[in-house]
C-alpha positions in Angstrom: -34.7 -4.7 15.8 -36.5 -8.1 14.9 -39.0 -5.7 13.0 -36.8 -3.5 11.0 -35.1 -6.6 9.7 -38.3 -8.4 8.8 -39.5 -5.3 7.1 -36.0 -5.1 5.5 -35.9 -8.5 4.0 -39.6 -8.3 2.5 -38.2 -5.1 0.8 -35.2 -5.9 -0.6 -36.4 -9.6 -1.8 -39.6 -9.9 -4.2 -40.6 -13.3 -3.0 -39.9 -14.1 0.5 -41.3 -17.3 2.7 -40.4 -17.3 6.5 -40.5 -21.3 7.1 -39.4 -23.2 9.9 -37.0 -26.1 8.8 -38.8 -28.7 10.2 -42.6 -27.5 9.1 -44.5 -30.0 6.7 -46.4 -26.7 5.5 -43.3 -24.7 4.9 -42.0 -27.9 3.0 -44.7 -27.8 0.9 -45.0 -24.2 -0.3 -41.1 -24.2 -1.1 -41.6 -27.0 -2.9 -44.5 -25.0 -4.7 -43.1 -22.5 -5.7 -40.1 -24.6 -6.7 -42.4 -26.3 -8.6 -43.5 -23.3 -10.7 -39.8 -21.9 -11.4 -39.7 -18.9 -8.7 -36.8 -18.4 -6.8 -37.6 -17.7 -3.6 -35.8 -16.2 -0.5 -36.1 -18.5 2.5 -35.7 -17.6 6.1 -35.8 -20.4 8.4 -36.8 -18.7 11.3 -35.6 -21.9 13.7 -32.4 -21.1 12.5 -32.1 -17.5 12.9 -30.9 -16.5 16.6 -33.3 -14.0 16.9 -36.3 -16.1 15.3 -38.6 -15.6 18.1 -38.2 -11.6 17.7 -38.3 -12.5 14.2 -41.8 -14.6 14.0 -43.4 -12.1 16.7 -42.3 -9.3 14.1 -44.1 -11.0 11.1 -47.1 -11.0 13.3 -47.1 -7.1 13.5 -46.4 -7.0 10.1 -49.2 -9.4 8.5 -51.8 -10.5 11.4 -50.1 -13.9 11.1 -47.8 -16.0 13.4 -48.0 -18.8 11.8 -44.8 -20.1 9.2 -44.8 -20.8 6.4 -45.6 -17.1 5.8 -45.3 -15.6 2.6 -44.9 -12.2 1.1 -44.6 -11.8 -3.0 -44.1 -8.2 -4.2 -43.9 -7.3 -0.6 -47.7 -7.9 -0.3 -48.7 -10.7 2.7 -50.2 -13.6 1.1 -50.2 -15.5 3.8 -49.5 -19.3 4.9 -49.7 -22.5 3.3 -53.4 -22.5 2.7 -53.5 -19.3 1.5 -50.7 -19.7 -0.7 -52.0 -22.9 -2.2 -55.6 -21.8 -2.9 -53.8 -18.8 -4.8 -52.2 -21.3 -6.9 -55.5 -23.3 -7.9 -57.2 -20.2 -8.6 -55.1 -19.3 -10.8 -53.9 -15.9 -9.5 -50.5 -17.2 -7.8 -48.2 -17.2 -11.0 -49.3 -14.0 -11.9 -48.3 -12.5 -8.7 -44.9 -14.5 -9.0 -44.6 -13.1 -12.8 -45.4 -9.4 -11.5 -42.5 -9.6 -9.0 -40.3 -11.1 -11.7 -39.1 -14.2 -9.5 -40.3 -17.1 -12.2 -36.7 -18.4 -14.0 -37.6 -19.0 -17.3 -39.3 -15.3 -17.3 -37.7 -14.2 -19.9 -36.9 -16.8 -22.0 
């Protein structure tokens, strides 16, 4: 069940982060992408009841256990390291553009 609705919400939302409320990482790539206009879909999996089923169903679905874990496009781009080193290379926005989540897109 856990996996259907993981799978579901990556679908149905173009920029997804699964964070844990508490998680300095997860802080830091909402505020990230918060920082670069995108409006993201959080799920904070310590607040879900099933986020154990929930987490262990991410880990099917992109190798990784580990929140923050992010998915743009429905593509895995992974944690906060990941997600970070996409921005400074230049090749985060343009994923964020791409899946039409920046605000000011079309202004």
């Amino acid at each position: 069940m856990a996996l259907k609705k993981a799978n579901t919400i990556i679908q149905q939302n173009p920029l997804v982060v699964f964070s844990k409320s508490y998680c300095p990482y997860c802080r830091k790539v909402k505020e990230l992408l918060k920082s670069l206009g995108a409006n993201a879909k959080v799920i904070e999996v310590d607040q879900e009841k099933d986020g154990g089923e929930l987490q262990a169903a991410l880990g099917e679905i992109s190798g990784q256990q580990t929140v923050p874990n992010v998915f743009i496009g429905g593509q895995h781009v992974g944690g906060c390291d990941a997600t970070v080193a996409a921005n400074n290379k230049g090749t985060l926005v343009p994923l964020l553009k791409d899946a039409g989540v920046l605000k000011n897109e079309n202004e």
